[in-house]
C-alpha positions as CSV (number, residue, x, y, z in Angstrom):
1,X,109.0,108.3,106.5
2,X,109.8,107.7,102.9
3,X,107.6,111.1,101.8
4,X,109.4,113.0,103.8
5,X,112.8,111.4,102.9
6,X,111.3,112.3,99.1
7,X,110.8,116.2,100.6
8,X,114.6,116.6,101.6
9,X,116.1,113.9,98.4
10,X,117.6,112.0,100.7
11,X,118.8,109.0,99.2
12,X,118.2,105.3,100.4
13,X,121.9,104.7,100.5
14,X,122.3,107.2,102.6
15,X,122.9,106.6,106.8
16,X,120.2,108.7,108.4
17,X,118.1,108.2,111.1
18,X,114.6,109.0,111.1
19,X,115.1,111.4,114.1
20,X,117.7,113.3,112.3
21,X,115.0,113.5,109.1
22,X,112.1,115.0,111.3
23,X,114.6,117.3,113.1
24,X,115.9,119.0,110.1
25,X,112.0,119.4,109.0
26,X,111.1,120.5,112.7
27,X,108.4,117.4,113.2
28,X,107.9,116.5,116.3
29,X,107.2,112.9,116.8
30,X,103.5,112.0,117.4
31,X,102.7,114.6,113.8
32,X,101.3,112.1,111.0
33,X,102.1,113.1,107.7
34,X,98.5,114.4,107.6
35,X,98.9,116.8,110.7
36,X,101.7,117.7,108.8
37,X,100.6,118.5,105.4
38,X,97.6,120.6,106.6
39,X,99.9,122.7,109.3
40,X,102.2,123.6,106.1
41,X,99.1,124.2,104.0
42,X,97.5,126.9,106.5
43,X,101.0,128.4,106.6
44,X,101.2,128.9,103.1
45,X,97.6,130.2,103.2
46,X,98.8,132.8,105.9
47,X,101.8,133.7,104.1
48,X,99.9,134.8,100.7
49,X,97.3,136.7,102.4
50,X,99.7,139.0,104.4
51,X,101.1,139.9,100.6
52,X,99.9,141.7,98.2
53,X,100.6,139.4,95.1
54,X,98.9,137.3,92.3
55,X,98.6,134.3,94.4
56,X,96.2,136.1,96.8
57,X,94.3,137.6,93.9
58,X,93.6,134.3,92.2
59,X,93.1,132.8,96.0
60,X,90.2,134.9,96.6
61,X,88.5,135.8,93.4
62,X,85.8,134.1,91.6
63,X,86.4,133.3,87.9
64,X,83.9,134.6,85.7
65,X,81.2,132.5,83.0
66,X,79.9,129.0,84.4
67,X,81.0,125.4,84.6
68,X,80.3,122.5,82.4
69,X,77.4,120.3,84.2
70,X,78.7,117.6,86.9
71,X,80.2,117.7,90.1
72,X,81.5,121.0,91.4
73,X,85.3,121.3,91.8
74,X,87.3,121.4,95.3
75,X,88.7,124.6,96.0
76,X,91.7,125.0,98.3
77,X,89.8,127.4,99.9
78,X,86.9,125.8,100.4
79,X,89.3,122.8,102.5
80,X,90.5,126.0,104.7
81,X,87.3,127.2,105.2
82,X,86.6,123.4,106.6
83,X,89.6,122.8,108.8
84,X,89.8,126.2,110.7
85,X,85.5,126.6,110.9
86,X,86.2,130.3,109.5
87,X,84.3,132.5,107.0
88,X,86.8,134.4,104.3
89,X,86.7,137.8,106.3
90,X,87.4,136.1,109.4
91,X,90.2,134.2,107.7
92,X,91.7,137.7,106.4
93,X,91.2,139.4,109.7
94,X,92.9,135.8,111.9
95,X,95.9,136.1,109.3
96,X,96.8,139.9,110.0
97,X,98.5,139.1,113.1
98,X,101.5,136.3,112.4
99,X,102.0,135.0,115.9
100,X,98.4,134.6,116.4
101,X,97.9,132.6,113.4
102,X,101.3,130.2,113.9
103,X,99.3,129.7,117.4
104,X,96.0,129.2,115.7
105,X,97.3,126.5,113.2
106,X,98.9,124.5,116.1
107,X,95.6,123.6,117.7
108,X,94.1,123.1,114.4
109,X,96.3,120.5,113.6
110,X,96.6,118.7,117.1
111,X,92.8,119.2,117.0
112,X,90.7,115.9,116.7
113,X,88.7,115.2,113.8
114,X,85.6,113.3,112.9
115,X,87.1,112.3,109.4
116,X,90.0,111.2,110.9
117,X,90.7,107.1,111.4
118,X,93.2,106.9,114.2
């Protein structure tokens, strides 16, 4: 509860209950912190690849030369592509429609997972 408190700077002196802090962020009560950082994440993805901006440019391309040795870098792509099972051009063409894709990212996130420990 804290993080979230954090999210909306509510200060420790201050009387709120916890219901009052996930109703004004529209959690519903079972959502871990988890559930709810990816369902904001896939909304965010959705958002920048209905525009036409710099964010969806940068999201998508591939930056030019090569790496130094080591391990390969996460890309927030790449964690998309792993939650939702979905290639880049099925991403684009599952984003298109908003009311699909809200729909979509709710059984995502109430989906179980492997990785997950509860």
């Amino acid at each position: 509860m804290w993080i979230w408190r954090k999210m909306l700077r509510i200060s420790w002196t201050e009387k709120r209950t916890n219901e009052s802090v996930r109703k004004e962020l529209g959690i519903e009560k079972e959502e871990t912190l988890k559930q709810s950082a990816t369902k904001r994440k896939l909304c965010y993805f959705g958002h920048v690849l209905r525009s036409n901006g710099l964010e969806k440019e940068l999201m998508t391309a591939c930056g030019e030369g090569r790496r130094r040795r080591g391990r390969p870098r996460i890309r927030w792509l790449d964690e998309i592509q792993e939650k939702t099972g979905m290639n880049l051009e099925a991403l684009r063409e599952a984003t298109r429609e908003r009311r699909n894709w809200r729909k979509y990212i709710v059984t995502v996130v109430r989906a179980p997972r492997a990785d997950d420990t509860r």
